[in-house]
N, C-alpha and C positions, 0 to 999 in steps of 0.2 A: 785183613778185611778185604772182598772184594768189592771191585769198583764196577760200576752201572753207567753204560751208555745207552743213547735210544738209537732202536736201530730203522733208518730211513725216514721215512716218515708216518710209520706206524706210532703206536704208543707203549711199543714194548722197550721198557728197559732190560738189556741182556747182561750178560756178565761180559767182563773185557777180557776173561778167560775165558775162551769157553772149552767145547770139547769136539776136536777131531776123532769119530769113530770108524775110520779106515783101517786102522792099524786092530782093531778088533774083530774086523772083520777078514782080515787076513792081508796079504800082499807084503806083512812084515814077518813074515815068517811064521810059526805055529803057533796057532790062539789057544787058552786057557779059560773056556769059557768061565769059568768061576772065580778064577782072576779079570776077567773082563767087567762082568759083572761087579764084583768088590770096588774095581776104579771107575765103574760107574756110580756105586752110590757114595765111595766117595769125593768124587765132583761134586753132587748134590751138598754133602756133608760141608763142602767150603765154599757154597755158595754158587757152583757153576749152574748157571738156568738154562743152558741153551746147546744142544747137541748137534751137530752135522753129521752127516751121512749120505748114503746114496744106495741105490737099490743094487748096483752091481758091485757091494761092498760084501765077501762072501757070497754071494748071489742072495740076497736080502739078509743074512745072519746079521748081519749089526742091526737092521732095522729092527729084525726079532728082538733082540738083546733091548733094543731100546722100549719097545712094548710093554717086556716082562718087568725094566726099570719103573712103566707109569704103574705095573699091576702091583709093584711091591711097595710103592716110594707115595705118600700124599703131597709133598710137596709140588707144587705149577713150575711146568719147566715147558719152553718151546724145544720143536724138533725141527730141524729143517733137511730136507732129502732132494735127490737129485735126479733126474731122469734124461737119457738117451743115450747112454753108454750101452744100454741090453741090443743098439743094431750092429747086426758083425758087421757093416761098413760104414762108417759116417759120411755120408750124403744129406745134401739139403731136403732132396726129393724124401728122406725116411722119415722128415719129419711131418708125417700126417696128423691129423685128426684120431682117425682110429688109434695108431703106436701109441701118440701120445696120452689118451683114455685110460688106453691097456696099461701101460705105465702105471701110470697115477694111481688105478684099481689096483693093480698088484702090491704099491708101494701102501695103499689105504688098508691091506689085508694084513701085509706084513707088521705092518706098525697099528694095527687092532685098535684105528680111530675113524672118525667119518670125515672129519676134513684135515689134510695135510697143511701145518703152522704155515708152511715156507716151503716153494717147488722152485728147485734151482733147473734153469736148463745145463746141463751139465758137458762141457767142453765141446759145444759142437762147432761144425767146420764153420771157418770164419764169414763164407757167404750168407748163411742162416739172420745174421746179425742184420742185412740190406732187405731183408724179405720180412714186411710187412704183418701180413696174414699170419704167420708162425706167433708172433707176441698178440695178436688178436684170437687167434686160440687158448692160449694160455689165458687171456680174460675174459673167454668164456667159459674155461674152467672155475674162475671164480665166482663168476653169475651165477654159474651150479651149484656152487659148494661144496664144492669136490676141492678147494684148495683157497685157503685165506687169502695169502699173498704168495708174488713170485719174482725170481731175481735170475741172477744168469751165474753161472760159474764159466772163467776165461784163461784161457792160455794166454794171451797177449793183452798188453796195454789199448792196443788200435781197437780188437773187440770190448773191451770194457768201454771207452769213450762212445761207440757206437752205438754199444747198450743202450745206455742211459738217455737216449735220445726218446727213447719208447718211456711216455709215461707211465704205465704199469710197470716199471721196474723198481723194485723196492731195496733192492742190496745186489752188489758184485763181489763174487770170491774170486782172489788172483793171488798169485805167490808172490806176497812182500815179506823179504826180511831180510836182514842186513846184508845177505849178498846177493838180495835182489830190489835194489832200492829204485830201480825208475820209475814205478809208480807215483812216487812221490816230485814227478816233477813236475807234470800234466795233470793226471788223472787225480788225483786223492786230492787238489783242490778241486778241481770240476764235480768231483763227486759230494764233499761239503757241500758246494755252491746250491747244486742241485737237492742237497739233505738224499741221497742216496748213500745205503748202510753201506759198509765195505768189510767183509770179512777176511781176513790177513791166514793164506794157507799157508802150509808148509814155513810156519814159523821158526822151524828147527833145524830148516833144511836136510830135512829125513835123520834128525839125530847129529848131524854135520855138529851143529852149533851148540850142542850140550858138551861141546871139551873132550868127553868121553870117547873119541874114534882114534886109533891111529892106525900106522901104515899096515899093521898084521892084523887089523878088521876084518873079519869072514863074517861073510851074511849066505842064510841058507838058500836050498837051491830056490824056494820059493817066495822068496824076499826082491824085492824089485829091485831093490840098494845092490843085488848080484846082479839080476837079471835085463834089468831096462838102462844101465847107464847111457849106453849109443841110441836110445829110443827104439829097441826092439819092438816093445809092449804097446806103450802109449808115449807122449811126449817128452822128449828127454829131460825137459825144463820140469818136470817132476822129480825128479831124482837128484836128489844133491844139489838144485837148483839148477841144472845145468854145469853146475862147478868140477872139472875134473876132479877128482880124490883129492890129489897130492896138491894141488892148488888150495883146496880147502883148507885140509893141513895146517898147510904154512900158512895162512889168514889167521886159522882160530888161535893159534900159538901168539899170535903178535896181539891179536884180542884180550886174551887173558890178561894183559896188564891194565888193561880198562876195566875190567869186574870190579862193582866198592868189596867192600869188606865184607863179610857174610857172606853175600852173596854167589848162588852158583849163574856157571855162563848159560846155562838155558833159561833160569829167571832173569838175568840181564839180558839176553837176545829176547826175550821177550818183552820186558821194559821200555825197549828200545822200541819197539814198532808202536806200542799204544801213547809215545811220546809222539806221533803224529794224530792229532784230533779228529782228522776227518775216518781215522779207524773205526768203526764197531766193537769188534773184536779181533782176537789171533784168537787161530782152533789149533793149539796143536793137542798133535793123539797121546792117548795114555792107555796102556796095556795091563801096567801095575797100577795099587795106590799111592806107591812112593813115585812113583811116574806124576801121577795125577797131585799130589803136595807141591814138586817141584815148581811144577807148572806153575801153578793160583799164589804159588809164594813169589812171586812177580809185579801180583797185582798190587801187593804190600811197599813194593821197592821206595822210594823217595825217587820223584824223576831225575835223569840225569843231565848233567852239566853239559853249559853250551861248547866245552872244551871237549869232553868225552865223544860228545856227539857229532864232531868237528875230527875227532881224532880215527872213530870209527868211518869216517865220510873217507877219509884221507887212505886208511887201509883199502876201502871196496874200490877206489879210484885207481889203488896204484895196481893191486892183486888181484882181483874182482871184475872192476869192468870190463876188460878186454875181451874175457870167455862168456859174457851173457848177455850184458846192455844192448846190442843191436840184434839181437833176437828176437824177445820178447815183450 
């Protein structure tokens, strides 16, 4: 069965799974659109309501993919997309008025609706967050109609807390999952306190935390998991969480003996994050439908024990923290 949180303080209840559509949009190597599709309906099929995205995901292919999902599918599902990744530099100064229009119009074309669910600002430089007028644009995208609600997606902790200072901010996406747990030391109660949603990325840590990687892992040339380790592309803290490979590894190995019974480690690494309340959801992405089962068979888990979750603390402490905590 899945489970339903509200996310912010809207009145939607989402799924606690939900669905990361980056990975179908490409960056993980070759998409199979009709496999993409298939694990898109079925998420629907297990109950996922709530898709992310972003407009430079494929250069809008996921958002298509999500379109042709409402054209074929009756069931009410949110979509949320992200905009400001389409400027080849990230400067405060790019985020105008007009881009940001353009944007929003592109992404209302792409996804073959008239008002976008949820417009995430999407990783922009950390000054953007001190500047005012930028979060007063964005609600007067909403006065228009051109966009229900809107939230921020963040690279660091420091921009999420700064967020949330701007009353129109209705949810923050950031990368928590088990070997990136500071969130939860500051922020993810400040963000209850507040009723600001929190959406849980890179809950897999790029596949890291499905057990499934070892040390003869080839990822293709156009897979970021090759290409962006050192942060060539975009932020390193994307990839792998920031966790060297072989550091990974050796964590997930020693995890494995915390998985209950049944249980695979991507549906425990995911159990694990919505065992903090102030979560929304995790989006992790799904390419196949056995992808997409694994996932939502998490939502099912029985929460885990304050031993396990005390044991897990103890691994990202002694393995974990050193390579990412004061980063991010």
């Amino acid at each position: 069965m899945m489970e339903y949180r509200t996310l912010g303080r809207t009145d939607w209840q989402v799924s606690a799974v939900s669905f990361g559509a980056w990975a179908i949009g490409g960056s993980f190597g070759t998409v199979n659109q009709d496999e993409s599709m298939a694990a898109l309906h079925r998420a629907l099929d297990r109950g996922v309501n709530f898709f992310d995205t972003a407009d430079v995901y494929g250069d809008g292919l996921s958002e298509r993919l999500l379109a042709r999902l409402r054209r074929e599918r009756k069931d009410p599902f949110y979509v949320t997309t992200k905009a400001g990744r389409r400027l080849p530099k990230q400067t405060v100064e790019g985020y105008t008025k007009k881009n940001l229009t353009a944007w929003v119009e592109r992404s209302l074309q792409n996804l073959a609706t008239d008002a976008i669910d949820l417009l995430q600002v999407h990783c922009p430089p950390t000054d953007l967050f001190y500047h005012p007028e930028a979060f007063d644009m964005l609600d007067d995208l909403v006065k228009a109609g051109k966009i229900r609600f809107y939230g921020v997606s963040v690279e660091r902790v420091e921009e999420a807390l700064k967020a949330i200072e701007y009353p129109g901010v209705q949810s923050v996406q950031l990368v928590y999952n088990i070997f990136r747990q500071r969130p939860a030391d500051l922020f993810l109660p400040e963000a209850r306190r507040r009723k600001v949603g929190v959406l849980a990325r890179l809950p897999l840590s790029s596949g890291m935390l499905t057990g499934k990687m070892t040390r003869e892992s080839t990822f293709a040339a156009d897979d970021h998991r090759n290409f962006n380790r050192p942060g060539a592309a975009f932020d390193r803290g994307e990839t792998f969480s920031g966790v060297p490979f072989d550091v990974g590894l050796d964590a997930v190995e020693e995890l494995r003996a915390l998985v209950p019974a049944g249980a695979t480690m991507a549906s425990f690494a995911l159990r694990w994050i919505l065992m903090n309340e102030a979560v929304t959801c995790a989006i992790p992405g799904g390419k196949r439908p056995a992808q997409v089962d694994e996932n939502c068979a998490a939502a099912a888990l029985q929460p885990l024990p304050d031993e396990t979750m005390a044991q897990v603390r103890e691994i990202y402490e002694r393995r974990i923290k050193p390579h990412v905590h004061a980063y991010w």
